[in-house]
KOLZA-940222 format. One record per residue (C-alpha): residue number from 0; residue in three letters; x, y, z. Coordinates in Angstrom, 2 decimals. Example, Ala and Ser with C-alpha at 12.3 -4.5 7.8 and 13.67 -1.06 7.14 Angstrom:
// KOLZA-940222
(0, "ALA", (12.30, -4.50, 7.80))
(1, "SER", (13.67, -1.06, 7.14))
// end
This chain:
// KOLZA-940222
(0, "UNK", (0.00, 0.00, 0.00))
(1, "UNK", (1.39, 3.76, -0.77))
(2, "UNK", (1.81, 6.50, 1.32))
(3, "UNK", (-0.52, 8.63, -0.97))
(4, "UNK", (-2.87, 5.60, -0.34))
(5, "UNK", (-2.72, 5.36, 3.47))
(6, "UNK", (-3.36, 9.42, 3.72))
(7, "UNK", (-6.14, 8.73, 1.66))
(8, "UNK", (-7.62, 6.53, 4.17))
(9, "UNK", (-8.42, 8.23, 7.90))
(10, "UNK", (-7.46, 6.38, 10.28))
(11, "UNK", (-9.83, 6.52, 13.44))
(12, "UNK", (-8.78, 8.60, 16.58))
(13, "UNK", (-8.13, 6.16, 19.67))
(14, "UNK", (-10.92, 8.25, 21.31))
(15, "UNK", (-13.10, 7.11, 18.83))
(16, "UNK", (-12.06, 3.25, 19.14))
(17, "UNK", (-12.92, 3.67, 22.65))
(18, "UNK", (-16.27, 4.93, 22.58))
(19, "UNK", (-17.31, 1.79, 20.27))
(20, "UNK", (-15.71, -0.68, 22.68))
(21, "UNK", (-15.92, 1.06, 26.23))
(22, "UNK", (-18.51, -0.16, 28.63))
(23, "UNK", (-20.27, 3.02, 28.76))
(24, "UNK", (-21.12, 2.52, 25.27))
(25, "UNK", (-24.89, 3.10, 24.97))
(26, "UNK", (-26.22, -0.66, 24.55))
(27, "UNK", (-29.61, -0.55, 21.87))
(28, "UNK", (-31.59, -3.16, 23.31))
(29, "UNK", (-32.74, -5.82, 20.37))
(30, "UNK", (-36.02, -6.89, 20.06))
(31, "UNK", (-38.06, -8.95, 17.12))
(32, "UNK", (-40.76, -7.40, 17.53))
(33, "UNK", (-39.49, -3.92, 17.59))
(34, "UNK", (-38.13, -2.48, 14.27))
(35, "UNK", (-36.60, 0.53, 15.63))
(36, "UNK", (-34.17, -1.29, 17.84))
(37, "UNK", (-33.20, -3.60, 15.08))
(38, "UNK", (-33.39, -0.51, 12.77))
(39, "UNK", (-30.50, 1.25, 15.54))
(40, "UNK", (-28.22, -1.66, 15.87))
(41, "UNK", (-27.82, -2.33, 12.14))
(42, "UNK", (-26.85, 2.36, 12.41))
(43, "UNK", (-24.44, 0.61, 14.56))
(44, "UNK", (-23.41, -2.33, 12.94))
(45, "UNK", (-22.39, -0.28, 9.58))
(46, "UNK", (-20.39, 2.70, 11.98))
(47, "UNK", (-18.68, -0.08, 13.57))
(48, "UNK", (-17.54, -1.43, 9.80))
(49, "UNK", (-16.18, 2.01, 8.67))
(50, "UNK", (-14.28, 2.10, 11.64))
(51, "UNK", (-13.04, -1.27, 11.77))
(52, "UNK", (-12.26, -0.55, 7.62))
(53, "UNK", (-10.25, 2.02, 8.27))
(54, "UNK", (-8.64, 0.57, 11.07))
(55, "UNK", (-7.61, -2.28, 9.51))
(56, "UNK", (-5.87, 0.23, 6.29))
(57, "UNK", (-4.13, 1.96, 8.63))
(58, "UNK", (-2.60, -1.49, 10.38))
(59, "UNK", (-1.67, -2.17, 6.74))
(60, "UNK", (0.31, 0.28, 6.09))
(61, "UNK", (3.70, -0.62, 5.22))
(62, "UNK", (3.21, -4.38, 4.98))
(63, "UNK", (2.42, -4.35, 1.36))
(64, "UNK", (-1.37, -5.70, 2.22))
(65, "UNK", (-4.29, -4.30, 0.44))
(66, "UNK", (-7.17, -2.97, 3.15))
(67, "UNK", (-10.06, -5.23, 2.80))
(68, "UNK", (-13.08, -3.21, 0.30))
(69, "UNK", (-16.74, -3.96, 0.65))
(70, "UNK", (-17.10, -5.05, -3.09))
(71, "UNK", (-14.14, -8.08, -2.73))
(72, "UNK", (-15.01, -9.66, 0.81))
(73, "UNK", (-16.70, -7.35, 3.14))
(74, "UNK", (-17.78, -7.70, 6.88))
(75, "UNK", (-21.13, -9.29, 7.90))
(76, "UNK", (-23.72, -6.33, 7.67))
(77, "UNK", (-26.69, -8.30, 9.18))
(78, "UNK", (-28.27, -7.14, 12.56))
(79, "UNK", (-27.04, -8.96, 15.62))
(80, "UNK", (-30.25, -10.70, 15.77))
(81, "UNK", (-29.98, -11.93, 11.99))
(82, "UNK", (-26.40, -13.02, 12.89))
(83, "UNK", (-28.01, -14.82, 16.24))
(84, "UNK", (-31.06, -16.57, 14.29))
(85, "UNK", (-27.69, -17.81, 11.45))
(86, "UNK", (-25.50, -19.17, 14.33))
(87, "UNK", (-27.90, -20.95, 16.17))
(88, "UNK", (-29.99, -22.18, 13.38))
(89, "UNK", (-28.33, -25.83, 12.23))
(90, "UNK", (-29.44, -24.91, 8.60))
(91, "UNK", (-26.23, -23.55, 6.47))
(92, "UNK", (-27.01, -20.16, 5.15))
(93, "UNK", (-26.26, -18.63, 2.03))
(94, "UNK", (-23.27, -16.39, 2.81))
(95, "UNK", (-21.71, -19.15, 5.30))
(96, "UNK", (-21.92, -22.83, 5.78))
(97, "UNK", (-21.28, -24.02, 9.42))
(98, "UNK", (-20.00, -27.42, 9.67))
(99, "UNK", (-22.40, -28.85, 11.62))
(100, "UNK", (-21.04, -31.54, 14.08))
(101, "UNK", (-23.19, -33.71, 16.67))
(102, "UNK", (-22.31, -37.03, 18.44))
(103, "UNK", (-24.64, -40.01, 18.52))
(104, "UNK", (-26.68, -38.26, 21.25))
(105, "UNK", (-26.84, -34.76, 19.27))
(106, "UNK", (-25.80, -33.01, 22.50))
(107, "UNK", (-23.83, -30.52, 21.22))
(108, "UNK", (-23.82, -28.13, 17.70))
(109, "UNK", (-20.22, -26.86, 16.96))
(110, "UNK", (-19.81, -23.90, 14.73))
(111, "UNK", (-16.92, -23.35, 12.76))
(112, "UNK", (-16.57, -20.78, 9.76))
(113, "UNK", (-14.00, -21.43, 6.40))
(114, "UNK", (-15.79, -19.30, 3.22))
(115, "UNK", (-14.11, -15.71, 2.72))
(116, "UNK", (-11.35, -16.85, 4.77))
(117, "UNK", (-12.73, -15.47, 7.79))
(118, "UNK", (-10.98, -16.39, 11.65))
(119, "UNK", (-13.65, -16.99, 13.44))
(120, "UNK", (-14.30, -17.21, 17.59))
(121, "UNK", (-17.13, -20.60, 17.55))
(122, "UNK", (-20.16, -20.31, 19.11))
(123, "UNK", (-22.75, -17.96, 19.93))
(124, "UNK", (-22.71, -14.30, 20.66))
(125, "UNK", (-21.62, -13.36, 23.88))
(126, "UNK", (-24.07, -10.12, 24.78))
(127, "UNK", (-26.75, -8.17, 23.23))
(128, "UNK", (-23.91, -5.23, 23.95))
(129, "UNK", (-23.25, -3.81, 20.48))
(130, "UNK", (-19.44, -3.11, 21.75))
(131, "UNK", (-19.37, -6.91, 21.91))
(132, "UNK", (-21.10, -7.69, 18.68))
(133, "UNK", (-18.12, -5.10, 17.52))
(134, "UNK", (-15.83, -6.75, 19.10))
(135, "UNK", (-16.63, -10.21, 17.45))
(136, "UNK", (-16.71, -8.54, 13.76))
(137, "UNK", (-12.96, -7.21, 14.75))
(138, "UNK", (-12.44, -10.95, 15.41))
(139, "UNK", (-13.88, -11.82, 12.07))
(140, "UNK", (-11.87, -9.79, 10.34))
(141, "UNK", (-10.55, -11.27, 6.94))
(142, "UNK", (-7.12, -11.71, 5.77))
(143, "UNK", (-4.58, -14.11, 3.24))
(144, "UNK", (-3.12, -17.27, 5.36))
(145, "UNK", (-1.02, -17.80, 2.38))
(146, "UNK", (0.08, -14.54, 2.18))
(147, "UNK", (3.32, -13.95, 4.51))
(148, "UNK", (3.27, -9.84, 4.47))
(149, "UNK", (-0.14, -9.98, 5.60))
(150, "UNK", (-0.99, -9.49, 9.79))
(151, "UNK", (-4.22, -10.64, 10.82))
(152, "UNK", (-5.91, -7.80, 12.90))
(153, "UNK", (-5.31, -7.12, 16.55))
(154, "UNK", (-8.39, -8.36, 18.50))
(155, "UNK", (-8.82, -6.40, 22.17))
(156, "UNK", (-10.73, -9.30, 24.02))
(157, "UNK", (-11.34, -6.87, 26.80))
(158, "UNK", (-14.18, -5.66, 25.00))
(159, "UNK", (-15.59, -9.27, 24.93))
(160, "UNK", (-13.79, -10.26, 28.15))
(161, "UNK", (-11.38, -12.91, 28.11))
(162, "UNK", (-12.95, -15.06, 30.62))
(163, "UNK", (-15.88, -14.92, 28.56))
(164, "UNK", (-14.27, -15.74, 25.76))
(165, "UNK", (-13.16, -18.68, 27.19))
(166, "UNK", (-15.81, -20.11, 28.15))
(167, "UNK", (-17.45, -19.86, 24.85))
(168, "UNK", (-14.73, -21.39, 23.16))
(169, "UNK", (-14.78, -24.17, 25.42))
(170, "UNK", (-18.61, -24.71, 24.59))
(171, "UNK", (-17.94, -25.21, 21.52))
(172, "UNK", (-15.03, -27.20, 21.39))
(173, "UNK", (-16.25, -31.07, 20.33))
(174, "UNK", (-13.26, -32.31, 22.13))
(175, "UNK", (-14.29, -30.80, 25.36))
(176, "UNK", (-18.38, -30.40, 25.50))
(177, "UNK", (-18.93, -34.40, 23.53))
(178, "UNK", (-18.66, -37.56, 25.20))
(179, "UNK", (-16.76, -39.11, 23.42))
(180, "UNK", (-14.17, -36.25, 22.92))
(181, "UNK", (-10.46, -36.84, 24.37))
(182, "UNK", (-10.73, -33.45, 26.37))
(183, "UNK", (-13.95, -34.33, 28.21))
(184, "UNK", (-12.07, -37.80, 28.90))
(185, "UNK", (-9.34, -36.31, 30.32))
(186, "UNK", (-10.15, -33.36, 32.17))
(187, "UNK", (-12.58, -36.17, 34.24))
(188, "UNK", (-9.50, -38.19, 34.95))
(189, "UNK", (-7.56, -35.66, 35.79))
(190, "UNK", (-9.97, -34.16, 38.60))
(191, "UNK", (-10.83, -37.64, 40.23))
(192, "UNK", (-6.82, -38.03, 40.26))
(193, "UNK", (-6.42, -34.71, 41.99))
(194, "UNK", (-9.73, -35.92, 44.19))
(195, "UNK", (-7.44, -38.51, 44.77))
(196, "UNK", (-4.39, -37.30, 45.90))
(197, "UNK", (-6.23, -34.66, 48.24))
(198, "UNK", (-8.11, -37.42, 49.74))
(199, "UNK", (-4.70, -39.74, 49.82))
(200, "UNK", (-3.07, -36.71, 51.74))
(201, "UNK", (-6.04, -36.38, 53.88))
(202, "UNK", (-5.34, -40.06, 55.15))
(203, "UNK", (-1.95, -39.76, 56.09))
(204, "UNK", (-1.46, -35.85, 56.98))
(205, "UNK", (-4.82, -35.58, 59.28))
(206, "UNK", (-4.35, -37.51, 61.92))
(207, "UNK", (-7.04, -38.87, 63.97))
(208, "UNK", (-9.81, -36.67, 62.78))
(209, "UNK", (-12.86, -35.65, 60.71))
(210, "UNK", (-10.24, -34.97, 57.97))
(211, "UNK", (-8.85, -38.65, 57.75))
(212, "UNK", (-12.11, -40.24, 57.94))
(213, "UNK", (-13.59, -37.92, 55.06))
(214, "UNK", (-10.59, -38.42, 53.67))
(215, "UNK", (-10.91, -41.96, 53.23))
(216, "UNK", (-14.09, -41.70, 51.48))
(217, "UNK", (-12.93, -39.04, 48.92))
(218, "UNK", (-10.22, -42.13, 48.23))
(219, "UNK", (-12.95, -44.20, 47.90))
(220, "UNK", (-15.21, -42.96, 45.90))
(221, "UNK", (-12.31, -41.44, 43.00))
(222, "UNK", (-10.91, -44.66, 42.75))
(223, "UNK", (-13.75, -46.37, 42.19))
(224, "UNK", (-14.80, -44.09, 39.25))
(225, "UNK", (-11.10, -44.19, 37.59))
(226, "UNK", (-11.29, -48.23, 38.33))
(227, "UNK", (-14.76, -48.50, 36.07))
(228, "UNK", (-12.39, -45.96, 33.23))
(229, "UNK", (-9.36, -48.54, 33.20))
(230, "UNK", (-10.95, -51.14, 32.82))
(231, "UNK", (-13.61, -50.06, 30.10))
(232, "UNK", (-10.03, -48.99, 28.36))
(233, "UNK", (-8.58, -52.50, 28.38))
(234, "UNK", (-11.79, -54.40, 27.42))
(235, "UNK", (-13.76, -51.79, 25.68))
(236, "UNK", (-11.41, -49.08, 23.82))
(237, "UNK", (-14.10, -48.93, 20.98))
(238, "UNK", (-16.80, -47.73, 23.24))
(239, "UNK", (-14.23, -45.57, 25.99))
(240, "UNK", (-15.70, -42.24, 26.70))
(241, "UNK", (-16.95, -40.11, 29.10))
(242, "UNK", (-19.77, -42.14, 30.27))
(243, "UNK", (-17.08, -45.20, 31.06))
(244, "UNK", (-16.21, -43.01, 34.83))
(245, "UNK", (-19.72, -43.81, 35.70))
(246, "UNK", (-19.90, -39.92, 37.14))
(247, "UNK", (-23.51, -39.61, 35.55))
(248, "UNK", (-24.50, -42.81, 35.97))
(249, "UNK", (-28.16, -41.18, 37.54))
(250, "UNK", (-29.58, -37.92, 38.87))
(251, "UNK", (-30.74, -40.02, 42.06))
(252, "UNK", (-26.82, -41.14, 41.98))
(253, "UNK", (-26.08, -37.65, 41.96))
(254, "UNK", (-28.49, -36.72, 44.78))
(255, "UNK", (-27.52, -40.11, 46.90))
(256, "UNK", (-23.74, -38.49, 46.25))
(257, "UNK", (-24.99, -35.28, 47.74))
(258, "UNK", (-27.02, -36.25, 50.99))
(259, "UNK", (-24.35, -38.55, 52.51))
(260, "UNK", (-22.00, -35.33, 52.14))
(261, "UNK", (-24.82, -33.23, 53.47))
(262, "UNK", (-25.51, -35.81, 56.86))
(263, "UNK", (-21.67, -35.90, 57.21))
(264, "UNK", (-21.06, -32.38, 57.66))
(265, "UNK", (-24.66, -31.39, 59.50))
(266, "UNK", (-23.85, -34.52, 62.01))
(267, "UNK", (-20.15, -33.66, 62.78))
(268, "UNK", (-20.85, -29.76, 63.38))
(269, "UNK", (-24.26, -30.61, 65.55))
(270, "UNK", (-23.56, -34.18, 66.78))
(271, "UNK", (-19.31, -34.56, 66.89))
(272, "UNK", (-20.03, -37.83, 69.10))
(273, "UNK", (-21.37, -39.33, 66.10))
(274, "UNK", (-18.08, -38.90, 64.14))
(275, "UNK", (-14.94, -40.57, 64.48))
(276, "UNK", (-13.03, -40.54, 66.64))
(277, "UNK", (-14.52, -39.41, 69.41))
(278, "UNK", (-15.52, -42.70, 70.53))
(279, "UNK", (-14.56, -47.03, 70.63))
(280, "UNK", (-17.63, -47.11, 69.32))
(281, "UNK", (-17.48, -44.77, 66.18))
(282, "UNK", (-13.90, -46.23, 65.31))
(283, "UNK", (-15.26, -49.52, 65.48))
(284, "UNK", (-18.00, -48.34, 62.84))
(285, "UNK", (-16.01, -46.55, 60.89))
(286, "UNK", (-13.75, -49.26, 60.08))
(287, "UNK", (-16.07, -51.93, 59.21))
(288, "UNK", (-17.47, -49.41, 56.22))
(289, "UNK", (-13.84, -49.12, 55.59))
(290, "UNK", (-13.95, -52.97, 55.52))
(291, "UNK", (-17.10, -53.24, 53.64))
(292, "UNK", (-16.01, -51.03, 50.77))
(293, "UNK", (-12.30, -52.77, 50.29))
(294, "UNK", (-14.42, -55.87, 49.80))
(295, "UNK", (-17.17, -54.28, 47.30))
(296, "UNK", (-14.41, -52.76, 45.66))
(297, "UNK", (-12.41, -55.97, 45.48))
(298, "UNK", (-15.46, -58.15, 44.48))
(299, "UNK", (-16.27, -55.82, 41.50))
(300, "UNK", (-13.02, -55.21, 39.51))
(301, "UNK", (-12.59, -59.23, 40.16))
(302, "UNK", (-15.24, -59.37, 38.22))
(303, "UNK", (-14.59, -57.13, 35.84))
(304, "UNK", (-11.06, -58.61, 35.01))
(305, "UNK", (-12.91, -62.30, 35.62))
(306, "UNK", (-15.52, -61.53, 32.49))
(307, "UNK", (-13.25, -59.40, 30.50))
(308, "UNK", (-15.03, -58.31, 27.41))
(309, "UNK", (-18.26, -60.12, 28.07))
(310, "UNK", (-18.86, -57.37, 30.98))
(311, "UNK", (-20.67, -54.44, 29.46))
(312, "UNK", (-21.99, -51.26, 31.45))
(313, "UNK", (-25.44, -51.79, 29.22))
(314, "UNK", (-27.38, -54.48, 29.76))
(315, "UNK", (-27.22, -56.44, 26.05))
(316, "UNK", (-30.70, -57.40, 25.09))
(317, "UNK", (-28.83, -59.32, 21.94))
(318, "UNK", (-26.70, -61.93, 22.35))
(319, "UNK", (-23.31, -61.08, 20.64))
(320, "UNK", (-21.31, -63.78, 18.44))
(321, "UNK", (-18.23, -63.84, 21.04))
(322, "UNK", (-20.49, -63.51, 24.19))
(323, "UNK", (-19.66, -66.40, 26.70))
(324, "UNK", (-20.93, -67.51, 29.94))
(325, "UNK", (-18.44, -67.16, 32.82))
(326, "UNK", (-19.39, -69.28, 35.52))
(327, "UNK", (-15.68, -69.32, 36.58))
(328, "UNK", (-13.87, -67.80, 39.62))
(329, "UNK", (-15.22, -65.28, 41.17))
(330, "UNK", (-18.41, -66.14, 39.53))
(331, "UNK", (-18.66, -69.16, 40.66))
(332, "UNK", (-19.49, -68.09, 44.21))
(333, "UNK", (-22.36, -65.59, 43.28))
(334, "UNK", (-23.69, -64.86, 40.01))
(335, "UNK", (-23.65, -61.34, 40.36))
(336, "UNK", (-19.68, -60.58, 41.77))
(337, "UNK", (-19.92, -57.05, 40.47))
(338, "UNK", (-23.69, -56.15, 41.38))
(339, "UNK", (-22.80, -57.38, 45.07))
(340, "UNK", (-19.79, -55.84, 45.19))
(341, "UNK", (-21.31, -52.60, 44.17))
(342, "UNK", (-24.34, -53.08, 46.65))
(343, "UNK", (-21.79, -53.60, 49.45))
(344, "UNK", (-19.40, -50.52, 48.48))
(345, "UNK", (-21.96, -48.06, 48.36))
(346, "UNK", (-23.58, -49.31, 52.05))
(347, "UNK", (-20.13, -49.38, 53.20))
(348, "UNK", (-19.19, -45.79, 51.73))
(349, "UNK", (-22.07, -44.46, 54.14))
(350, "UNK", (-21.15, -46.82, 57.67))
(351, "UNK", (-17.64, -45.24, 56.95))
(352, "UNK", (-18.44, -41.86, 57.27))
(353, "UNK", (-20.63, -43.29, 60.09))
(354, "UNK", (-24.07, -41.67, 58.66))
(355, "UNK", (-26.84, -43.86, 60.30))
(356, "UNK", (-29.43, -42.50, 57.81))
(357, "UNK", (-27.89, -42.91, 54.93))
(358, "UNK", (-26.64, -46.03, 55.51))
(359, "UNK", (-30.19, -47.28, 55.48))
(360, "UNK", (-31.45, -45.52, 52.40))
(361, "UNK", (-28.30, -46.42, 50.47))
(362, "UNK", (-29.29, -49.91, 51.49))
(363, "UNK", (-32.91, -49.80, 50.23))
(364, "UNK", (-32.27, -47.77, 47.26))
(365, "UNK", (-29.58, -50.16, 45.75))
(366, "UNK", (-31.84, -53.03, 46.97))
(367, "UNK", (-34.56, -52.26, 44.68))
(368, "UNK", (-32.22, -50.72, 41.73))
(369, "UNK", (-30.38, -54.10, 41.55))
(370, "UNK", (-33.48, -56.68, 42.52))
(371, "UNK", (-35.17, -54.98, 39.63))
(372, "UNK", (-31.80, -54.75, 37.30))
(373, "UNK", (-31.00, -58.75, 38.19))
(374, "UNK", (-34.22, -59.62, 37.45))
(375, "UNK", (-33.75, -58.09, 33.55))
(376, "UNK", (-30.34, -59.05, 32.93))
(377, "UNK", (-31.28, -63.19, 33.95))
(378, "UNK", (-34.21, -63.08, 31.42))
(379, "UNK", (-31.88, -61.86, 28.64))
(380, "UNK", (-29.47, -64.43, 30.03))
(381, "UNK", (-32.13, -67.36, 29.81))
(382, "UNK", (-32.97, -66.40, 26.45))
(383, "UNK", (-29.46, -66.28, 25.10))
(384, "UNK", (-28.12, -69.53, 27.46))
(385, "UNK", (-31.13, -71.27, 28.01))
(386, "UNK", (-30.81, -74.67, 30.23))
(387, "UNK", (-27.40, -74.07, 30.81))
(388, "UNK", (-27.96, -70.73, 32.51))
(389, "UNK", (-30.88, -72.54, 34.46))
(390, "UNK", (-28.15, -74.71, 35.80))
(391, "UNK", (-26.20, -71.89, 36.90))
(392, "UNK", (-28.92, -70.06, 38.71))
(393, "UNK", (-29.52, -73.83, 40.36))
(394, "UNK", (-25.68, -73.50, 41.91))
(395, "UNK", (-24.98, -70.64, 42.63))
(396, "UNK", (-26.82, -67.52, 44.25))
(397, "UNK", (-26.79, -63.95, 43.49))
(398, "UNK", (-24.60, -62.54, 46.00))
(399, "UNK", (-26.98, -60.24, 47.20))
(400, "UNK", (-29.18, -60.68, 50.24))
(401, "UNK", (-33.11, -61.41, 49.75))
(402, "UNK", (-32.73, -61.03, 45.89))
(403, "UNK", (-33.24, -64.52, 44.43))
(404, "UNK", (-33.19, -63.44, 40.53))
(405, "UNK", (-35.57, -64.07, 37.96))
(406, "UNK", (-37.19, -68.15, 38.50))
(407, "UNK", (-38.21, -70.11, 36.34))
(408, "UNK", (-41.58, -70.25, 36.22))
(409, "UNK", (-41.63, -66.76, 34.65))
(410, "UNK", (-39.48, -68.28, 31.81))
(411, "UNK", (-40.08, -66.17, 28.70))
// end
């Protein structure tokens, strides 16, 4: 670009930069059913162009690149509720295509931009605040990849704010916000190994206290989630993803998670004698949960490691070619190793932290969940086994108390 050029061109005053972007920038609220409003924030949406126009020419100067001219790729001109209606809609639109991507579930749309070789920030405006609307056109701003004298624009993320910004990106990152993306995967191992560590540290740094016993339920609970991960990874690494921790198994999970915190903490401040260790008595307690949940524990992964790839998270209402019944070691002393050991961990998470009322509805809640879970997975099991499986059920018990399984005279 020449120096005659670039005098040609005004660049804007820094004052006037400001006034677009500043947060005491008068914000036009946008309606659709008020055409005035829309009618003021296009106003805006074209003074914020010429700016940004001659902002970017004056950024050029010297670097030999040509400032970008409405007739050869110009800025988006819609209103910012046009632009909202085109981002969130999954139809493409005329001017740009998103590439649509969903997982099996269609949880999550990700936007991403590539016509008029525009650099794009994913996802959907931030704020009805024109300055921010501004701020994302700035963002937009086109340039050559393949051309090496040509900058891409300056983008002040202050005017969006960074945090944000952030958070918008990670929204719509697939990686991150899909089940089966690597970053979702990840960041959930990493906190229940940091869960774990804080809980290990707990244990062995707090002494004879509230600390150590919470402590050792924090322990429990993370490695029991990072157990289910590892060993979906060995046996299943086709279906590995999120869902393998077992962290959303349920909302009433999720709630059950919640009130044995909430007893723990409302017991200990109001009644401490309740709590180790205050007492022989609340030791005693506490370490038989302790006991009961190293044996759940134990009795589950043996099975898992026992069944190998015939152990699914999802009951199979198919029989698969390769699908096998194991009626060998651990399974050969109940027929449901990792049910029991599952009913027994989660009764023994709530004796260790010595809650008496959760410890019963822990008790009847997985009672019912797995008589009623048992009871579907043996008539699958019939159907795909048939008089061998009957055989099986004749030998060996469930492994869980008063739940016989489904009988025979119900035989599909």
């Amino acid at each position: 670009m020449s120096a005659d050029t670039a005098e040609a061109v005004a660049a804007p005053a820094p004052d006037e930069l400001a006034g677009l972007l500043s947060e005491d920038a008068p914000v036009t609220g946008l309606a659709e059913d008020s055409e005035p409003a829309v009618a003021t924030a296009a106003a805006d949406d074209e003074a914020a162009n010429a700016v940004l126009q001659a902002a970017f020419a004056s950024a050029s100067v010297g670097t030999g690149a040509a400032p970008p001219s409405a007739s050869a790729s110009p800025l988006p001109s819609q209103s910012r509720a046009s632009v909202d209606a085109e981002l969130d809609s999954a139809a493409p639109s005329d001017d740009d295509a998103p590439l649509l991507e969903r997982d099996a579930e269609g949880e999550r749309l990700a936007h991403s931009r590539s016509a008029h070789d525009y650099r794009y920030s994913p996802g959907p405006p931030l704020s009805d605040s024109p300055r921010h609307f501004a701020a994302a056109k700035v963002a937009a701003a086109p340039y050559d990849d393949d051309d090496s004298s040509s900058a891409a624009p300056t983008v002040d993320l202050s005017a969006i704010g960074v945090w944000r910004h952030t958070v918008a990106a990670i929204r719509c990152n697939p990686t991150l916000v899909l089940n089966s993306g690597a970053g979702r995967m990840a960041l959930l191992g990493v906190g229940l190994g940091v869960g774990l560590g804080i809980g290990s540290q707990w244990v062995l740094l707090g002494g004879p206290s509230l600390l150590r016993q919470f402590g050792l339920y924090v322990v429990a609970m993370c490695a029991f989630h990072l157990l289910e991960f590892v060993w979906t990874a060995i046996f299943h690494p086709n279906k590995l993803s999120a869902q393998s921790y077992l962290l959303n198994h349920s909302r009433e999970y999720h709630l059950a998670l919640g009130a044995g915190v909430f007893e723990f903490l409302v017991e200990a401040w109001l009644f401490p004698g309740l709590k180790y260790p205050s007492s022989s008595l609340s030791t005693a307690v506490m370490l038989l949960g302790l006991l009961l949940v190293a044996l759940g524990q134990t009795a589950r992964t043996l099975a898992m490691l026992t069944a190998a790839d015939n152990f699914t998270h999802i009951v199979a209402d198919s029989k698969a070619p390769n699908h096998q019944l194991v009626t060998h070691g651990i399974y050969s002393i109940c027929r449901h190793p990792s049910y029991a050991g599952w009913f027994w961990w989660s009764v023994g998470t709530q004796v260790l932290l010595c809650n008496p009322l959760c410890t019963v509805a822990y008790a009847a809640a997985s009672f019912l969940f797995f008589r009623t879970r048992i009871r579907y997975e043996e008539r699958a099991m019939r159907r795909f086994f048939g008089a061998q499986y009957e055989r099986y059920q004749q030998r060996v018990g469930t492994g869980l108390p008063f739940i016989r399984g489904f009988v025979g005279e119900e035989r599909p």
